[in-house]
C-alpha positions as CSV (number, residue, x, y, z in Angstrom):
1,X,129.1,158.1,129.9
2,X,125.9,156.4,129.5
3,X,123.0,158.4,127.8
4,X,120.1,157.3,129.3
5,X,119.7,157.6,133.3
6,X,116.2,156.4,135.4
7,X,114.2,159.2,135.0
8,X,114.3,158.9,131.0
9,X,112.9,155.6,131.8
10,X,110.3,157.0,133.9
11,X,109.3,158.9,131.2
12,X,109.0,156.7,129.0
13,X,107.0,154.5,130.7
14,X,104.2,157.0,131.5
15,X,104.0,157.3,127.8
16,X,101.6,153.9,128.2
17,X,100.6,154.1,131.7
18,X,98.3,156.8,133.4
19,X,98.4,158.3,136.4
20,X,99.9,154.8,138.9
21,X,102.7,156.7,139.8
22,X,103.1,154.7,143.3
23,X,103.5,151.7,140.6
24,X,105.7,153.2,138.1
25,X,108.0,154.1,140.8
26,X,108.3,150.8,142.6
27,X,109.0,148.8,139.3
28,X,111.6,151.5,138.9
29,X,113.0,151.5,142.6
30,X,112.9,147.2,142.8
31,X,114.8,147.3,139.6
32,X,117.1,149.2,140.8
33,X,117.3,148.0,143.9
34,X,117.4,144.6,142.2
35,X,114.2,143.0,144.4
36,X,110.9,142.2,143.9
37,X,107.7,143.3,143.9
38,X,104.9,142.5,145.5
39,X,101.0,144.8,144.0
40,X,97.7,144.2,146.1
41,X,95.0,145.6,143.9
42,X,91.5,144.9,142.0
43,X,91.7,143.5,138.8
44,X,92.1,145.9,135.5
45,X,94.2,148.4,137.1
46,X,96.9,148.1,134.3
47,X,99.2,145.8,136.6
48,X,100.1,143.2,134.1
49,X,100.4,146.8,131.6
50,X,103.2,148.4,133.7
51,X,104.9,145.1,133.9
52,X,105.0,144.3,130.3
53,X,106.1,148.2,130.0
54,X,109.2,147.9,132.1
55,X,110.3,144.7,130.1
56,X,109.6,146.9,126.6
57,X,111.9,150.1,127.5
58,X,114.6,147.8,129.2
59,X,114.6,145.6,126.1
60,X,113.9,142.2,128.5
61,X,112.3,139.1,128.4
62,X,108.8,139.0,130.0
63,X,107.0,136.2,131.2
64,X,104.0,136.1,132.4
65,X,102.7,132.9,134.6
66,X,98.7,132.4,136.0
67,X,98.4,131.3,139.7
68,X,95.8,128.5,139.5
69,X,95.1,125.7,142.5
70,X,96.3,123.0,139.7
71,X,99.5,124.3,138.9
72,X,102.7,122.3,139.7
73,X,106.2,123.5,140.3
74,X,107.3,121.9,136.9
75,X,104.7,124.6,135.3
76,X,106.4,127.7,136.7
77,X,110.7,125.9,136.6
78,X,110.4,123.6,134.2
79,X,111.0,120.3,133.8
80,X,113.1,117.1,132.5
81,X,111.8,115.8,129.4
82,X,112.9,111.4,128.4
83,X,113.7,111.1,124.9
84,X,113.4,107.3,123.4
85,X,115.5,107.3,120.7
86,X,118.3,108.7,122.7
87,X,118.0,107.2,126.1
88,X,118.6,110.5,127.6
89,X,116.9,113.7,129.9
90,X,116.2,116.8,128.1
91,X,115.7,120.0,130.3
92,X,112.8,122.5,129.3
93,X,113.0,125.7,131.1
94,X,109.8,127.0,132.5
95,X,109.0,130.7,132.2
96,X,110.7,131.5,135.4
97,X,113.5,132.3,133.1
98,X,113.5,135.8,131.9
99,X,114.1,139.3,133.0
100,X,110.7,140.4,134.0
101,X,108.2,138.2,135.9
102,X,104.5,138.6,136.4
103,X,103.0,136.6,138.9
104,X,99.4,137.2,138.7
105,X,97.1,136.0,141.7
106,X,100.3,134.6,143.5
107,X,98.3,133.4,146.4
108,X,96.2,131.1,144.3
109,X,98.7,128.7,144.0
110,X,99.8,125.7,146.2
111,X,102.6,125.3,148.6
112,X,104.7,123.1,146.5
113,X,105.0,125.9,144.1
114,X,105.1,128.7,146.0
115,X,108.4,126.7,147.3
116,X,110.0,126.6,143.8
117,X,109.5,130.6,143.6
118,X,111.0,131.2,146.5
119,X,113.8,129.4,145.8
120,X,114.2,131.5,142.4
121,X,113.6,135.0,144.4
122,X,116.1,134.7,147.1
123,X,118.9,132.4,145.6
124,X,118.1,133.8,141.3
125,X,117.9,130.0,140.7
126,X,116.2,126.9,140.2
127,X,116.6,123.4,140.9
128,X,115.2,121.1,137.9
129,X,115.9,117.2,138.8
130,X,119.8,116.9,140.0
131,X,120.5,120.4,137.8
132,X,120.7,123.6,139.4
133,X,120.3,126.7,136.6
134,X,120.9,130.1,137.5
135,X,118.2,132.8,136.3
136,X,118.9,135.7,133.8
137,X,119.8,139.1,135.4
138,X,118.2,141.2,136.1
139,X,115.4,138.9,137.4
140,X,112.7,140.5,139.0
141,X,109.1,139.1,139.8
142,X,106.5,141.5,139.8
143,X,103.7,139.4,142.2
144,X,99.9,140.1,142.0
145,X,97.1,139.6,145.1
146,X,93.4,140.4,144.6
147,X,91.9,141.5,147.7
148,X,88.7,141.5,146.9
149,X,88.0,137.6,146.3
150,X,89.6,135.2,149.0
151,X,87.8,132.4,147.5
152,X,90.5,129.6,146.4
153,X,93.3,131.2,148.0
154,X,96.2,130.0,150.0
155,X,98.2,131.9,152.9
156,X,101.0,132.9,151.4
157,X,104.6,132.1,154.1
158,X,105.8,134.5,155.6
159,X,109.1,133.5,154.4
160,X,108.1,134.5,151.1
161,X,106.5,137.6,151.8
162,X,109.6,138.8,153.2
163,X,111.4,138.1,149.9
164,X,109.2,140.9,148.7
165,X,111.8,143.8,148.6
166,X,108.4,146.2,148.8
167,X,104.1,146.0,148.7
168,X,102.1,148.3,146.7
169,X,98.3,149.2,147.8
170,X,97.1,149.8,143.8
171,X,94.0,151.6,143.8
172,X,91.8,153.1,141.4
173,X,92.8,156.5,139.1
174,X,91.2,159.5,139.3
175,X,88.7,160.8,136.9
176,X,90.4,162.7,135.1
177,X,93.5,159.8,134.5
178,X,90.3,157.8,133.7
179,X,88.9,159.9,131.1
180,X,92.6,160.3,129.5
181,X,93.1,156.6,129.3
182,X,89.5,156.5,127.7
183,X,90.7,159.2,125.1
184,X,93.9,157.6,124.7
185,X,93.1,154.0,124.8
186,X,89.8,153.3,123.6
187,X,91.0,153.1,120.4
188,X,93.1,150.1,120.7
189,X,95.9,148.6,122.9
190,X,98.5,150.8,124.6
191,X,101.6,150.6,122.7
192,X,104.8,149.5,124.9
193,X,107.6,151.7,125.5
194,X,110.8,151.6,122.8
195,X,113.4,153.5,124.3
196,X,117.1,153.2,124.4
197,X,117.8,152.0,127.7
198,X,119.3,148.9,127.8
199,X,119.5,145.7,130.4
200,X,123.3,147.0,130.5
201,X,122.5,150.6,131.8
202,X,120.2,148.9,134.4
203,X,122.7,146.9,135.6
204,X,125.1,150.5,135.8
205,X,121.9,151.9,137.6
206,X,122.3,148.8,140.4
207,X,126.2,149.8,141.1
208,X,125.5,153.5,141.0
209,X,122.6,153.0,143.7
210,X,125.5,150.9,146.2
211,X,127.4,153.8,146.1
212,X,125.3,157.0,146.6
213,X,125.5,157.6,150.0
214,X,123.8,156.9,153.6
215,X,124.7,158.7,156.4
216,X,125.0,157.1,159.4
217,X,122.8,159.3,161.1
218,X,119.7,157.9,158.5
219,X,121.3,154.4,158.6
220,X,120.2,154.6,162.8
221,X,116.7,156.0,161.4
222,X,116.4,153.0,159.4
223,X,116.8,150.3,162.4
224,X,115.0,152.4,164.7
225,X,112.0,152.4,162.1
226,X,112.3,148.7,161.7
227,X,112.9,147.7,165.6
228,X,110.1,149.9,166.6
229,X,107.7,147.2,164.8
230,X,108.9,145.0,166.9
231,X,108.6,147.0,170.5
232,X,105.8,145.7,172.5
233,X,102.1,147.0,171.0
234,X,98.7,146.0,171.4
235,X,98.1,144.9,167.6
236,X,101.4,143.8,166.0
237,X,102.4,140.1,167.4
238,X,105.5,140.3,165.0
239,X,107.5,142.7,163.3
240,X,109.7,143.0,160.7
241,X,112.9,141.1,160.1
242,X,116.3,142.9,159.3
243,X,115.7,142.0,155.8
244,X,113.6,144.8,155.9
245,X,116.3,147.0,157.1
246,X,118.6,146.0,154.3
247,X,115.3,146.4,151.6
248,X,114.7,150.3,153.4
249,X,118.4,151.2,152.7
250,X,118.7,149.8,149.2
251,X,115.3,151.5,148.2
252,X,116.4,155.1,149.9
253,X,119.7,155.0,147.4
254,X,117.9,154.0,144.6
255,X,115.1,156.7,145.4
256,X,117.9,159.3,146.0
257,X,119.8,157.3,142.2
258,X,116.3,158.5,140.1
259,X,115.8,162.1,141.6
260,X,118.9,162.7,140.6
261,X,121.2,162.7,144.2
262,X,124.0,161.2,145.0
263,X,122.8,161.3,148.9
264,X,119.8,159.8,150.6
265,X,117.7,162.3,152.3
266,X,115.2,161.1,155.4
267,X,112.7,161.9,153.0
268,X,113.5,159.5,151.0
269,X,113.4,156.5,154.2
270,X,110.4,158.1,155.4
271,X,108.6,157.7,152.1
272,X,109.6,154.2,151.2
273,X,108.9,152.9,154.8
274,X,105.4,152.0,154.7
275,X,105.9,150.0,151.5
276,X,108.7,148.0,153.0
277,X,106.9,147.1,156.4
278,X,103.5,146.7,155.8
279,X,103.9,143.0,154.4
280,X,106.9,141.8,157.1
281,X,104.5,142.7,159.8
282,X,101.6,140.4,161.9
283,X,99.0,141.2,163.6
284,X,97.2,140.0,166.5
285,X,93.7,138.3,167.0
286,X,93.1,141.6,168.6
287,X,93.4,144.0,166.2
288,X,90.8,141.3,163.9
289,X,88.5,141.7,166.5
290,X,89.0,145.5,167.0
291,X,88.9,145.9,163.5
292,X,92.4,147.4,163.2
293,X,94.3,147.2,159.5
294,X,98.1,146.6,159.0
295,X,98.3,150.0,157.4
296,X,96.8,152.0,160.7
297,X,99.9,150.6,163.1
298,X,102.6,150.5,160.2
299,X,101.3,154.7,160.2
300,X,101.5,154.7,163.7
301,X,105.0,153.2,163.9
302,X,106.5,155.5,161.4
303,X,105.0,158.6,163.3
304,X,106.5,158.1,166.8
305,X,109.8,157.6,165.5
306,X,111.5,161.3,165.0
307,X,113.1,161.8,161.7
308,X,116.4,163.2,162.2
């Protein structure tokens, strides 16, 4: 019997991070759920923090990699190295390889690259020359957008933002979570997380979430959430894909895994939905020129379908 379960870990990572509870959770549920992660937020908002958090009290390697126009696929895989005296290819591995991932400003990087990471998120490896090389596991890339400057960036594909098991809106703390990381902080850096779990009790956390169970009657909630993006409306021109479907159930069991159920609730679906759709959808030119966000019709979806 394993001593530690997810909501030590939880605990133990608000122990460096205020308030971001929506984040805290989602590194914990994509971890679980063993996805990714995708944070749209302003810079200083202890993003890169939480990440380097969740690699401290899981006792994993974390990388850290800056989006830039000028960086090249071998920057972010790696690449083959010629030595003289030998006559032969070297391999050195890019940062890619570890358990925890930060990709900070994602959508500042070109489309070459962009292609090498999705090849690492959906397949967990990389091709380097004529080599393929599989990533650690867990691997879990923890992406970063900045909506406040769209100078310099690049579209991100919509293949990739579909990788993204969920999307976190990241927004400012309260005042009072900004004064207590002023009297905790100010001081000095926040120190990481050493706790006892382990990479081995996270993957034991991954084959508990398979099993807990979803009942059918929540299984037809889930595609009725997902097709109803794609039912004819005024402002969405596409809707989500059934990868969505299969990123809502995983993240309802491992909801249900760290409150401490064996059994997904529809509270638990209902909760998660908005994180799971609101990237996998496209809007129209319409709802540009009505003024009309992603996050008013992924609301609007979720309420007109009846939670059983």
């Amino acid at each position: 019997m394993l001593s530690t379960r997810p909501q030590d870990l939880a605990d133990l990572l608000t122990t460096t991070i205020v308030g971001q509870r929506d984040v805290l959770e989602a590194l914990l549920l994509a971890s679980i759920a063993g996805g990714h992660l995708l944070l749209e937020g302003p810079p200083g908002l202890a993003k890169t923090l939480a990440c380097r958090a969740l690699a401290a009290g899981i006792g994993g390697v974390f990388k850290r990699i800056q989006f830039t126009p000028d960086l090249l696929p071998s920057d972010v895989v790696g690449t083959r190295i010629f030595d003289q005296r030998t006559g032969e290819f070297s391999v050195s591995l890019g940062p890619l390889f570890a358990n925890i991932v930060l990709a900070d400003e994602i959508n500042r990087a070109p489309a070459k690259v962009q292609s090498a990471l999705l090849e690492a998120m959906q397949e967990h490896q990389v091709t380097i020359g004529p080599q393929t090389y599989a990533l650690p596991t867990p691997f879990l890339v923890m992406a970063t957008m900045n909506p406040l400057d769209a100078d310099g960036t690049y579209a991100l594909p919509q293949a990739q933002m579909d990788r993204f098991l969920m999307k976190i809106i990241v927004d400012y703390p309260t005042p009072n979570e900004e004064m207590l990381i002023l009297e905790r902080f100010s001081g000095g850096e926040a120190p990481l997380p050493l706790g006892t779990t382990t990479i081995d009790d996270l993957s034991h956390w991954q084959q508990e979430a398979r099993a807990v169970h979803l009942d059918s009657t929540l299984m037809r909630y889930i595609v009725a959430l997902v097709t109803a993006t794609r039912s004819v409306h005024p402002y969405i021109e596409r809707g989500a894909s059934p990868r969505a479907t299969l990123a809502l159930a995983a993240l309802a069991r491992a909801k249900a895994l760290l409150d401490g159920r064996a059994y997904v609730v529809p509270d638990d679906i209902r909760s998660l939905a908005a994180s799971v759709l609101r990237h996998r959808i496209a809007l129209s030119y319409r709802a540009a020129a009505d003024g009309v966000s992603t996050e008013s019709c992924v609301e609007e979806v979720i309420a007109r379908v009846p939670v059983p």
